[in-house]
C-alpha positions in Angstrom: 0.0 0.0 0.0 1.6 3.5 -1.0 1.8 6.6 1.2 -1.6 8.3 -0.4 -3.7 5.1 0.2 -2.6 4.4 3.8 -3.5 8.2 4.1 -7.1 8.3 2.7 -7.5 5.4 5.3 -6.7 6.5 8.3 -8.6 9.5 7.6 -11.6 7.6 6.9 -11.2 5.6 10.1 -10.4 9.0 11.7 -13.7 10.6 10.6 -15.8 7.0 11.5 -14.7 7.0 15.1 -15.8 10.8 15.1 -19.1 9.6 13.5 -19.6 7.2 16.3 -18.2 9.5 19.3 -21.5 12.5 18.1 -23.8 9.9 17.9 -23.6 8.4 21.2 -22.9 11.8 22.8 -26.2 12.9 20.5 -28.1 9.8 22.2 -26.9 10.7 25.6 -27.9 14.1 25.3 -31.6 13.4 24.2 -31.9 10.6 26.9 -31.1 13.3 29.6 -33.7 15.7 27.9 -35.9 13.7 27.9 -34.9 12.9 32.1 -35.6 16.2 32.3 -39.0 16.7 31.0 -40.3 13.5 32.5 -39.0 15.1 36.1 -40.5 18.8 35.0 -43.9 18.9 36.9 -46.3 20.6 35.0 -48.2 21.8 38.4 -47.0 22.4 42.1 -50.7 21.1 42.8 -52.8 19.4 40.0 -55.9 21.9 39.3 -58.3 19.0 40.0 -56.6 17.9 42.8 -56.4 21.7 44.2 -60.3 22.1 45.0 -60.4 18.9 47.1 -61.6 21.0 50.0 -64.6 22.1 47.8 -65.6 19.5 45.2 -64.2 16.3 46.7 -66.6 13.5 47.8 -65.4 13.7 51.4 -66.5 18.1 51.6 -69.1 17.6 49.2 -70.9 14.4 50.0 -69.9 12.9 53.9 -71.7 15.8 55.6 -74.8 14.9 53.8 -74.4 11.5 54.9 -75.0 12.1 58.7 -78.4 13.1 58.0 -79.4 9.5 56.2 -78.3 6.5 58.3 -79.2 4.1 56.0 -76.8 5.8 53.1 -74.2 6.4 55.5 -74.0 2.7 56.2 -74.2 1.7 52.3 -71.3 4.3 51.8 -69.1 3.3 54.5 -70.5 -0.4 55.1 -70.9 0.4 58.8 -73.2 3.1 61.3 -72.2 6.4 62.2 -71.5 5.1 65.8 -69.2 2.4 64.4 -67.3 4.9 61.9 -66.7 7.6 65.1 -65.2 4.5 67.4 -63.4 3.4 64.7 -62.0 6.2 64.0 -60.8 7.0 67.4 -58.8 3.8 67.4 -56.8 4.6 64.3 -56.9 8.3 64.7 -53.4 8.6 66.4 -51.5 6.2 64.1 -52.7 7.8 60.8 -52.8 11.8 61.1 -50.2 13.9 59.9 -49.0 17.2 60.5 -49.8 20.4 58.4 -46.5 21.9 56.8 -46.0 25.3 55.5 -46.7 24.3 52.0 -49.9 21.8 52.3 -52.9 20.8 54.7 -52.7 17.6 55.7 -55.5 14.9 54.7 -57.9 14.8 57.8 -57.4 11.3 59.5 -61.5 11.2 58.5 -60.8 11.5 55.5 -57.9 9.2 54.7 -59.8 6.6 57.0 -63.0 7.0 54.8 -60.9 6.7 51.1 -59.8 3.5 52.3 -62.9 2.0 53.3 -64.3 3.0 49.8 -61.4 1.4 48.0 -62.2 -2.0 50.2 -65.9 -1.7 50.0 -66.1 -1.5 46.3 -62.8 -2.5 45.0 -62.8 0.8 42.8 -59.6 1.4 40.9 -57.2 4.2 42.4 -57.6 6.5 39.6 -61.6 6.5 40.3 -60.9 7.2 43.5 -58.7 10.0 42.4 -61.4 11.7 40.8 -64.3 11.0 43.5 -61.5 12.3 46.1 -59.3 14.7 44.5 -56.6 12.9 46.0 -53.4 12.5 43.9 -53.1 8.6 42.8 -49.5 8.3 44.9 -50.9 9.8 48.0 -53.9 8.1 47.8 -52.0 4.3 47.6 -50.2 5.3 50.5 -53.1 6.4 52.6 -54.5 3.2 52.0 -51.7 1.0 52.6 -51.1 3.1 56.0 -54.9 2.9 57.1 -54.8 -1.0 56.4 -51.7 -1.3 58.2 -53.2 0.8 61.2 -56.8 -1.0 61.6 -55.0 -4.4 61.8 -52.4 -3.2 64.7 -54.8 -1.3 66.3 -57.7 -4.3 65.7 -56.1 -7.1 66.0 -55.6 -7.5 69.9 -59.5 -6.8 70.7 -60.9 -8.3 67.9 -59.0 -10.8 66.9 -57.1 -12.0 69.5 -55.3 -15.2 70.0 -57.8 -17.5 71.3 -57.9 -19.0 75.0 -59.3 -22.1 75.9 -62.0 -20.1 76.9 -62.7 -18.7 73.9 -62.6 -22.5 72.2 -64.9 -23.6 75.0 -67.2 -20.5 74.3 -67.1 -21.6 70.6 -68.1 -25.6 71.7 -70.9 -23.9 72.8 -72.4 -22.1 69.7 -71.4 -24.9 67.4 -73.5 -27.7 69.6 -76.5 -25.3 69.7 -76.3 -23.6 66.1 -75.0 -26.6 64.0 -75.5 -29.5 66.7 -72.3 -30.9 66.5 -70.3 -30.8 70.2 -67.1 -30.9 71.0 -66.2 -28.8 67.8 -64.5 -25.5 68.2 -64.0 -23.8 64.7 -64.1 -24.5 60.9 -61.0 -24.3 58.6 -60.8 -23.5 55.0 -59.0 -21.6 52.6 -59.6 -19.0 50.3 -57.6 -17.5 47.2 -57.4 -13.7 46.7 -57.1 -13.1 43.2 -53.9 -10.5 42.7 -52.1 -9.3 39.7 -48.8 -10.9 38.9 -46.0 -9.4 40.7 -43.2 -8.4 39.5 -40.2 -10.8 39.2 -42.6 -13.9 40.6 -42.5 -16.4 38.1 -45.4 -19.1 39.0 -45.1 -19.2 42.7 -48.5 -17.3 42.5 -50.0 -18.8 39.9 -52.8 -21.5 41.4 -54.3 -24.7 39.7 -57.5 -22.2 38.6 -55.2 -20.5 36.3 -54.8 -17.2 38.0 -52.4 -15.1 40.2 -53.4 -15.3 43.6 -52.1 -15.5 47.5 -54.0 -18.0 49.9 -55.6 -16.8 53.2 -56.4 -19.5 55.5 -58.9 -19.3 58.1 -60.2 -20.9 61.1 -63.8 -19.5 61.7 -66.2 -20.1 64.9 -70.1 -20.8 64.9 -71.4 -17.1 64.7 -69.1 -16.8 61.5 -66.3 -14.7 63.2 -62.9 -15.4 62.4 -60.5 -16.6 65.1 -57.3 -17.3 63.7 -55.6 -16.7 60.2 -52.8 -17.0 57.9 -52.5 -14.4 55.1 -49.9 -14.3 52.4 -48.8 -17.8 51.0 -48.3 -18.5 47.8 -51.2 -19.2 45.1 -49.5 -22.7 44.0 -49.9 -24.4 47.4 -52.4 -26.3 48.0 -54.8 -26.0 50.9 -53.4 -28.7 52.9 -49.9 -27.8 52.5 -50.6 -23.9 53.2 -52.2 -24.8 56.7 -49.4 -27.6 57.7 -46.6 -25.0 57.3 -49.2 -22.2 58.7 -48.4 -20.9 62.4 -52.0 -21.7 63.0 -51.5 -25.5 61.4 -48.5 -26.4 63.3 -50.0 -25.5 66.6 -53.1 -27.1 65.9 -51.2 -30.8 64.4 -48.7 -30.4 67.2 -51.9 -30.0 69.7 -50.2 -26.8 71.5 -53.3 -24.2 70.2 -54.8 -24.1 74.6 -57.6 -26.4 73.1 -60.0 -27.6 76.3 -59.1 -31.1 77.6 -61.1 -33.7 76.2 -64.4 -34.7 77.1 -67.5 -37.1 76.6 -70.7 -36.5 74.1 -73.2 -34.7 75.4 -75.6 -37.2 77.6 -73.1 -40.2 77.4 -70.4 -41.6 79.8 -67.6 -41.6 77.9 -65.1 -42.3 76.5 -63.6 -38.4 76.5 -63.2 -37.4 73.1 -60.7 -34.3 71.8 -62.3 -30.8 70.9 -61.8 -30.7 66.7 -62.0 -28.2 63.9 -63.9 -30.0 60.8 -62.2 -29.5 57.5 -62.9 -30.5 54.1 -61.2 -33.7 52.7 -57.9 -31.5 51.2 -56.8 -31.6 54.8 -54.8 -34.1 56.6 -56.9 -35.9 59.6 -55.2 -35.5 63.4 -56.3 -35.9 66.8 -57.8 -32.3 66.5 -59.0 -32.5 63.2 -61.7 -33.8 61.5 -62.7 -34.4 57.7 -65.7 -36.5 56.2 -65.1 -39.8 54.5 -64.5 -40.8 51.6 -67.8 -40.4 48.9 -67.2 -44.1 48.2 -68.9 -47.0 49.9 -70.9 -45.0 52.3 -72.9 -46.4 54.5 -75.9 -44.2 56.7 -74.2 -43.7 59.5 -70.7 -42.2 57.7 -73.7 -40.3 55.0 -75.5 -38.9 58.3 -71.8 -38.1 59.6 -70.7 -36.7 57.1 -73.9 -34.5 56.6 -73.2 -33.2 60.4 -69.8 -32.0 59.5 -70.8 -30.2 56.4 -73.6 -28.3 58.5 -70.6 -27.3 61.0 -68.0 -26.6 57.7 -70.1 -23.9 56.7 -70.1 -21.6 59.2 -66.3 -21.2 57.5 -67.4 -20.8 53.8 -70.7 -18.4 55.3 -68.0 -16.0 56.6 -65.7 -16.0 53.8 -69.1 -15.2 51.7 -70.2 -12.2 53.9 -66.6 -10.5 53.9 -66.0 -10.8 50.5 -69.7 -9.6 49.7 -69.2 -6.8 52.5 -65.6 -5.3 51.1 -65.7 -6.0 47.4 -61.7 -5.9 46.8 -61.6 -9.4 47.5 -63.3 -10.3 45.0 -61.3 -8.8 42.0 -57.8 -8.7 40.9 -55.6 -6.6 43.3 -54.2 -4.4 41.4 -51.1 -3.2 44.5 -47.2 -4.2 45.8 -47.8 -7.7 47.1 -47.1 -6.5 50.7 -49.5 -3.9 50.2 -52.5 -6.9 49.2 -51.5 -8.9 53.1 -51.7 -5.5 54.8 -55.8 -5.1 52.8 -56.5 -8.5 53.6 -55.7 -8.7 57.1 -57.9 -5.1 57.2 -60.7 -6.5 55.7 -60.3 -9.3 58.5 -60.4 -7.4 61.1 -63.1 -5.0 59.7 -65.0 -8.2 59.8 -65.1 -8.9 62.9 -65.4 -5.5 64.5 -68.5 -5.1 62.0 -70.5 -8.6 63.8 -69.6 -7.3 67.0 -70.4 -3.8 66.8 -73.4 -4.1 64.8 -75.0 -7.2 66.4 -74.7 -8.9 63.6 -76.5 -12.0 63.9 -74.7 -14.7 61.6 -76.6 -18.1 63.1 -77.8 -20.3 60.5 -81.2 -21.7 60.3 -81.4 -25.3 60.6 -82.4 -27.3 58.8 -79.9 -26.5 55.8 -81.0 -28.3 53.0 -78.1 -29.2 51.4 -74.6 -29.8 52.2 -71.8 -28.7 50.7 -70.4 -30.4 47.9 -67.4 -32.1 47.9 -63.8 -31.6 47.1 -62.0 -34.1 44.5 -58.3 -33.8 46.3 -57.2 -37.2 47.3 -57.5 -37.8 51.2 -53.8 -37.9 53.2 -53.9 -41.8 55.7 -54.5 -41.4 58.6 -54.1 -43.4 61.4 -56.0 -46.4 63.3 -56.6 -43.8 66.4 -58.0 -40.8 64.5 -60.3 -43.2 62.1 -61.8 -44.9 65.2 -62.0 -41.2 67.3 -64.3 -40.4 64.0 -65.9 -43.7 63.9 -67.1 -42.6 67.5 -68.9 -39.2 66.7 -70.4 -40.9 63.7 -71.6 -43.7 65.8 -72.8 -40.9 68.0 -74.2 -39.0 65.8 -76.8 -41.6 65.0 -77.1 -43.2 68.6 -80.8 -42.0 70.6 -79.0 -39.1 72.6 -76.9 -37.5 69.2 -79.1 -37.6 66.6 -81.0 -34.9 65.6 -84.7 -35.2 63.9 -84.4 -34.1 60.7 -80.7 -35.5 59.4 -82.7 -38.4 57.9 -84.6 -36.4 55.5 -81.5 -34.5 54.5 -79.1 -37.9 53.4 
């Protein structure tokens, strides 16, 4: 290669890395413009957002409510008596302080937003506009209010139970769904959620949806006594409740259960207190399931028809919170941590709401048909727990258990 050719190509490779060095600073440049007008707000304070005090839903609208009791408890899913003590539990852990440049929410407020976006499962952006509350303050209002009701709720109306709570509970189940010596109902339920981020399938359940599991044990008057919020929508029921706090204290028998006793009008022998459970669970000394569907004779059909009545006081109360605060029963559209903290308000809510307002959840009897049953494949169990079932089913069909109508309901 002469002098001249080696010349025209150095310059050329010369003038390409120039090329290349102006259009990556070019690109640079128009990614940090573009930085900068993402980061530009257009408005200190939105103009919609501005007149909250005089055209949002809680200025406008709430005042009117106090004059109609039976709105007020349609819009807020509770009375006006309720709201006020409600409020005065949560008040201190959810106001804020004015600052020189803003008012702060009222605690009224913030407390009402987030019992509209559980009782109807409204997006945050409709809330936005009903509110005039920007769409980022109003997610963390909510996810602050959750988190307050269930620290503040939790210890009075949700407590750990006693054994005098369970013995309490004995009693409602023998008289509302005759079946003694039960103290609670277990199920689980799953709360549909939108896939998080980075999750892969751990939340994606056999119905084909994202979702996170909330297990439950619930009493006769449909309260709930103990939960577990927040595993993942693959597990099964069984499995969620075995590794559950609740499920481990309850196999391993350490959950201050009463002692055992005899049936009702009998002499023995003293027989465990149990929660009933469908057939996805695993049979122990404390827990009871029905029998298989196959080969049943009447007394395992009238036994297993007892249970059912008893297993529904779980499914009733996780149809009256879901039809009570609406979330639940769409897609969550929040941070997964954000969906536990809703749940466990919505549980909480639940209970204050049955013992504030009287509710009264007993079921009428006779219920005419049991509930149907699951197709999951029953875990063995052992000789002691099949015969400690054999016994209420004998019992439950013996002249001091049975009940007058269970034949006309096999």
């Amino acid at each position: 290669m002469d002098r001249s050719m080696e010349s025209i190509y150095l310059n050329f490779e010369l003038e390409l890395a120039l090329a290349i060095a102006y259009a990556i600073a070019c690109h640079e440049q128009r990614k940090r413009d573009k930085l900068r007008r993402r980061s530009r707000r257009r408005f200190w304070l939105h103009p919609i957002v501005e007149v909250r005090e005089s055209r949002g839903a809680y200025h406008c609208l709430f005042g009117e409510l106090n004059d109609n009791q039976e709105k007020y408890f349609e819009y807020t899913r509770m009375s006006q008596n309720s709201f006020r003590y409600l409020l005065r539990l949560v008040e201190g852990a959810i106001s804020r302080q004015d600052t020189q440049l803003r008012k702060a929410i009222s605690p009224e407020e913030r407390l009402l937003v987030t019992l509209r976006f559980l009782a109807t499962g409204e997006t945050l952006r409709s809330l936005h506009f009903q509110f005039r509350i920007g769409v980022s303050t109003l997610s963390g209002i909510i996810a602050d209010t959750c988190r307050a009701l269930w620290d503040n709720l939790r210890e009075e109306f949700l407590p750990i139970p006693t054994t005098e709570i369970w013995q309490a509970n004995a009693q409602k189940f023998e008289q509302v769904c005759s079946f003694p010596n039960c103290i609670g109902a277990v199920d689980g339920k799953h709360i549909r959620i939108t896939k998080p981020s980075r999750s892969g399938s751990l939340f994606f359940n056999y119905k084909k949806y994202f979702s996170t599991v909330f297990m439950a044990i619930a009493g006769a008057d449909c309260r709930f006594l103990a939960v577990d919020i927040g595993a993942f929508g693959r597990a099964n029921d069984s499995q969620t409740f075995k590794e559950s706090d609740m499920g481990r204290r309850l196999y391993e028998n350490n959950f201050n259960f009463p002692q055992p006793r005899p049936l009702p009008n009998t002499e023995g022998p003293a027989l465990p207190f149990v929660v009933v459970g469908d057939e996805a669970f695993q049979m122990s000394g404390n827990l009871l399931k029905p029998y298989s569907s196959r080969g049943l004779d009447r007394t395992k059909t009238i036994f297993n028809y007892r249970l059912s009545r008893a297993r529904r006081t779980v499914e009733c109360a996780f149809g009256i919170l879901v039809s009570k605060w609406r979330i639940l029963g769409s897609a969550i559209n929040l941070k997964i941590e954000t969906v536990d903290e809703v749940v466990k308000a919505c549980v909480v809510l639940h209970n204050f709401i049955i013992d504030k307002e009287r509710v009264n959840m007993e079921l009428d009897e006779p219920i005419p048909n049991p509930l149907p049953d699951y197709q999951d494949h029953p875990l063995r169990t052992t000789v002691e727990i099949a015969h400690m079932r054999d016994q209420f089913a004998a019992y439950f069909v013996s002249d001091v258990g049975r009940v007058s109508w269970q034949d006309q309901m096999v």
